[in-house]
N, C-alpha and C positions, 0 to 999 in steps of 0.2 A: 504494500500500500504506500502510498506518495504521502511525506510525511505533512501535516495539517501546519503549514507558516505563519505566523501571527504579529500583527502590527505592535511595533518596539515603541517605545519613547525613551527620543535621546534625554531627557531629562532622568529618566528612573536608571539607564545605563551609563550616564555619566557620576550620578552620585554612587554609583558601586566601585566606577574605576578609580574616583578623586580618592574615595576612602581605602582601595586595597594595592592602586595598581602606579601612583601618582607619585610615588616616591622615586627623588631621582637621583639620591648616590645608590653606588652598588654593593655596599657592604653588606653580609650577611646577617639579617636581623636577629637569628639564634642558632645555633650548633647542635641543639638535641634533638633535634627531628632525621634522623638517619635516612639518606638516601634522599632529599632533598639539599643541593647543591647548586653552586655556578647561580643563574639570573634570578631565577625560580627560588632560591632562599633569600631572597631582598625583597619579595612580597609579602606583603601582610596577609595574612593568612587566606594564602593560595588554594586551599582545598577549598573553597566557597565558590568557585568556579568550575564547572559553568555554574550560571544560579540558577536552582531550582526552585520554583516559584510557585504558589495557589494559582488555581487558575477558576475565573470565571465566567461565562459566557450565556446572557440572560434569555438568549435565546434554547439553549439547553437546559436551562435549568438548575437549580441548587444542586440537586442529588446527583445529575448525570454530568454537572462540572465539576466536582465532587470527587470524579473518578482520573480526574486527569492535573497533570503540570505542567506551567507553561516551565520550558529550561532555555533559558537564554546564555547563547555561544558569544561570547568576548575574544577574539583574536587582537592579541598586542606584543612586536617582540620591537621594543625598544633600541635592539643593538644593529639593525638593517633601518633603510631606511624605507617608509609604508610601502606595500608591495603593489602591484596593479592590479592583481585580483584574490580573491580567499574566497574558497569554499567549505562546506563538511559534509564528509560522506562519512556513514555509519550505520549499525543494528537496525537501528529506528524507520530505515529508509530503504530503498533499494541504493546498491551500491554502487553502481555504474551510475546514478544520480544524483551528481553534488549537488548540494543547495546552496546556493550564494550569500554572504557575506555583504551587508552594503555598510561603507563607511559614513563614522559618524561627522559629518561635518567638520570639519576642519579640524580632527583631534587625526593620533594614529590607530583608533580603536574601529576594529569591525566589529560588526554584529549579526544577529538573526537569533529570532527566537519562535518555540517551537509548542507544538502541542502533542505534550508525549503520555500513553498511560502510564499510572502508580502502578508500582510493585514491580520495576520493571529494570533490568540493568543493558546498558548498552556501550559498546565501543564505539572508537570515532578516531577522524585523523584530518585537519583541514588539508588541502590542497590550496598550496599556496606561490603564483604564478608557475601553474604545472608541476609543482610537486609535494608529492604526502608528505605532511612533516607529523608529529606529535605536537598536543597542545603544550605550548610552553610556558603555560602559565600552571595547570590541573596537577597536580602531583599523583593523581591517583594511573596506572598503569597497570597493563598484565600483557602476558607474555600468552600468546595464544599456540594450539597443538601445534603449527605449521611457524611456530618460531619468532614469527612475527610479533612488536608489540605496538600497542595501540593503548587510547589512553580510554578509559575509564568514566562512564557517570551513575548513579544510579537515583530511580526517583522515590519520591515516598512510601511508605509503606511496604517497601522491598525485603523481601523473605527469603533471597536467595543468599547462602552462605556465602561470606565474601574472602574472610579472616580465617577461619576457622573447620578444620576437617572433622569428622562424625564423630570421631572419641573426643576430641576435644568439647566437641559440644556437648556430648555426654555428659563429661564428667564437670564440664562448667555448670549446667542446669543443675544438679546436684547439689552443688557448690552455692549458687547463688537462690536456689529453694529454701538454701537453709536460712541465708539473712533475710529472707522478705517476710513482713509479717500475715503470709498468707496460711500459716504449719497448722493450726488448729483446726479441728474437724468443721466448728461450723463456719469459721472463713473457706475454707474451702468448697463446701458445698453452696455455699454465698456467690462465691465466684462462679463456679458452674451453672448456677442459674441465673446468672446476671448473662454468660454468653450466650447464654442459649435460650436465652428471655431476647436477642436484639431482633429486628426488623430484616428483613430479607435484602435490600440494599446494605446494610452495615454487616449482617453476614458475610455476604460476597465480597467486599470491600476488605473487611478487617480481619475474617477469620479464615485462611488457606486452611485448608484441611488438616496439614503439616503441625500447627497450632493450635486447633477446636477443644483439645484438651492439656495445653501446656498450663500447669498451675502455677510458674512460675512468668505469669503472661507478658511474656513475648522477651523477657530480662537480655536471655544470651542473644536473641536478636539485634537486639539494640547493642549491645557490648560488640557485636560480629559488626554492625554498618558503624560503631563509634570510632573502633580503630581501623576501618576502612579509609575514613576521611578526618574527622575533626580531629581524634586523639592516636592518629598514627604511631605520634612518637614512641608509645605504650603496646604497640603490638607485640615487640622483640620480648618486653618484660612479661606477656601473661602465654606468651608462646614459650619462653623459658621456665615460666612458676608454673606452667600446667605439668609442661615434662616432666619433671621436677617431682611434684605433685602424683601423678601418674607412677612412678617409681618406687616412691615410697608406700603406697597402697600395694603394689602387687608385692613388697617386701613383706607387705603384714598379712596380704591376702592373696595369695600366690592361686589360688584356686576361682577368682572370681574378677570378672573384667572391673576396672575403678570403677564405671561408673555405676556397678552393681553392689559395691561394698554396702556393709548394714549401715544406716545411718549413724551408730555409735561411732561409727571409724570416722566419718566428716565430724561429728561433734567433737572428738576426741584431739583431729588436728586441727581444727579451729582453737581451739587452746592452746595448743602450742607454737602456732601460728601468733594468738596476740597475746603472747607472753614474756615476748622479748628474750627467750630463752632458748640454747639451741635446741633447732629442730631433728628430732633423730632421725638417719638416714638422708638430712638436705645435704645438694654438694653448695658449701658456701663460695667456693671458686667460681660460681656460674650465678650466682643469684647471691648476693652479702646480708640482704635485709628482705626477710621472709614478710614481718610484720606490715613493712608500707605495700608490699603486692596487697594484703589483706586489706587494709584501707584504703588504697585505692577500688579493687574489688566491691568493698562496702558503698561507696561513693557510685559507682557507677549501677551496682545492683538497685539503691533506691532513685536513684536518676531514672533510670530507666524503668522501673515497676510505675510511675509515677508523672514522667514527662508526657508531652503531647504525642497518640497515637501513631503521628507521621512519620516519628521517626522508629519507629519500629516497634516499642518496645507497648506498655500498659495497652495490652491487645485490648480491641473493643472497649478500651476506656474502662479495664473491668479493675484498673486499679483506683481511678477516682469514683466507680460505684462504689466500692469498698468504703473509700473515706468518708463516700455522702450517708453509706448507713452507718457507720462508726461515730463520726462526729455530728452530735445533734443539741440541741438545746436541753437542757436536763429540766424544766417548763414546759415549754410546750412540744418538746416532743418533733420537733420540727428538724430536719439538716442544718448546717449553718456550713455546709458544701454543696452548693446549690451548682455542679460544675455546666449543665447543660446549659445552663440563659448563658455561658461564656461561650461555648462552641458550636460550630457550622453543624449544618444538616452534612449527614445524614444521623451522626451520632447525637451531636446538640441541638436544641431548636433555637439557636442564634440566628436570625434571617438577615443580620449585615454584617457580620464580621465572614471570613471567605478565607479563613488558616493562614 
């Protein structure tokens, strides 16, 4: 299908580039983001590109614009001077079919933006006077079967593992069921009827099948698209502390994959973990402080049970039903988490805010 083009305003793309892209020495703005290098580390924070945006369209409708993002492409390489033309071919499109680039008035930034469905990951590569380059702003990249790499975006609500291979995720789900405060029989069954209490567009929208019954709704999701893009720099350490992790469980349970161990073994290393005391079996050579993986872990588990659905994690919003039956007036009996008059259709009944 011919991807759906949508009218830009240089005003909304000019205030993205003044604030990420307008900086004009070339010094490196930080050193811990591994593998981020050369022009590309002088941007402020470079993974926000392309932008991924709410998208809506009145003629569609709340519910069926609901289902889509507009992502608007920024092409800027600072160290050539503006090119004579820029395309992007990608996933999204057919690929014998660039779509062009038009610049923005007297800056050196091109543009085009798009109308792409949620939950949806795709590569790309501008053509830039006849030749594919990598986006040189995006930092996200992948190395496809045939060798080739190409850069990266993906749009909301996206359920496709990015970070993270099937044991990993195993044994993170495990791992991060234990800190949410979902463990108790009747939060749990709370939650399960909350999903499965939602309306037929926020089904389809919020719950892949993949998920319908994660009670730890949607946590490692979010953890897998957080170190995809915003907290890269943290992939190495929870790709280290899972190994890690992983090791010392089949030390103590040599007959049961980690992520099946009794939950007394996750309670057990959770203590040891934030005790500041050495861990038995961790190699300190490869990972020195067991404790801040744990608190970062902590940190991103209720980020993610908790933040806005889009971005992957508190599936179906079933972490703010949770607080809206939790937190109530001890009076009248009433929520004092009234989360839906904040959010869009199809999960909230907010008719002008649009995500």
């Amino acid at each position: 299908m011919p991807a759906h083009v949508l009218e830009s305003d240089d005003q909304y793309v000019l205030n993205h580039c003044t604030r990420h892209l307008a900086r004009t020495n070339t010094d490196e703005r930080h050193g811990f983001d591994n593998g981020i290098t050369g022009p590309r580390a002088s941007i402020c924070e470079s993974w926000r590109f392309p932008i991924i945006d709410s998208y809506y369209d009145a003629t569609l409708g709340a519910d069926a614009s609901a289902t889509y993002n507009e992502v608007i492409f920024i092409y800027y390489n600072r160290a050539a001077p503006p090119p004579r033309s820029v395309s992007v071919v990608g996933t999204f499109a057919p690929l014998y079919e660039g779509i062009e680039l038009r610049r923005v008035v007297d800056t050196p930034y091109f543009t085009v933006s798009l109308r792409i469905p949620k939950g949806e990951v795709h590569t790309y590569k501008y053509v830039v006077d006849g030749q594919l380059v990598l986006d040189p702003i995006n930092p996200q990249e992948v190395r496809l079967d045939n060798g080739e790499t190409w850069s990266r975006f993906f749009t909301h609500q996206c359920q496709v593992p990015l970070t993270f291979e099937s044991w990993e995720q195993e044994l993170l789900r495990r791992l991060t069921d234990h800190l949410l405060p979902f463990r108790t029989r009747a939060a749990r069954n709370f939650i399960e009827r909350h999903l499965q209490s939602l309306d037929a567009a926020s089904r389809e929208s919020q719950l892949p099948n993949a998920h319908r019954l994660d009670l730890s709704v949607g946590v490692v999701n979010f953890i897998d698209k957080l170190l995809a893009r915003e907290e890269r720099h943290n992939r190495d350490d929870y790709k280290t502390c899972l190994a890690l992790l992983s090791d010392i469980l089949r030390q103590r349970y040599p007959r049961l994959p980690p992520g099946q161990v009794p939950r007394e073994a996750i309670v057990g290393l959770y203590a040891e973990l934030a005790s500041n005391a050495p861990v038995a079996g961790w190699d300190y050579s490869q990972y020195g402080d067991p404790a801040y993986f744990l608190k970062m872990l902590r940190r991103h588990t209720l980020t993610g049970a908790f933040s806005h659905p889009k971005y992957g994690g508190n599936v179906g919003a079933s972490g703010w039903a949770f607080l809206e039956d939790y937190v109530r007036d001890p009076n009248t009996g009433q929520t004092l988490f009234d989360w839906r008059r904040s959010l869009e259709r199809p999960l909230g009944n907010n008719v002008e805010y649009r995500g």
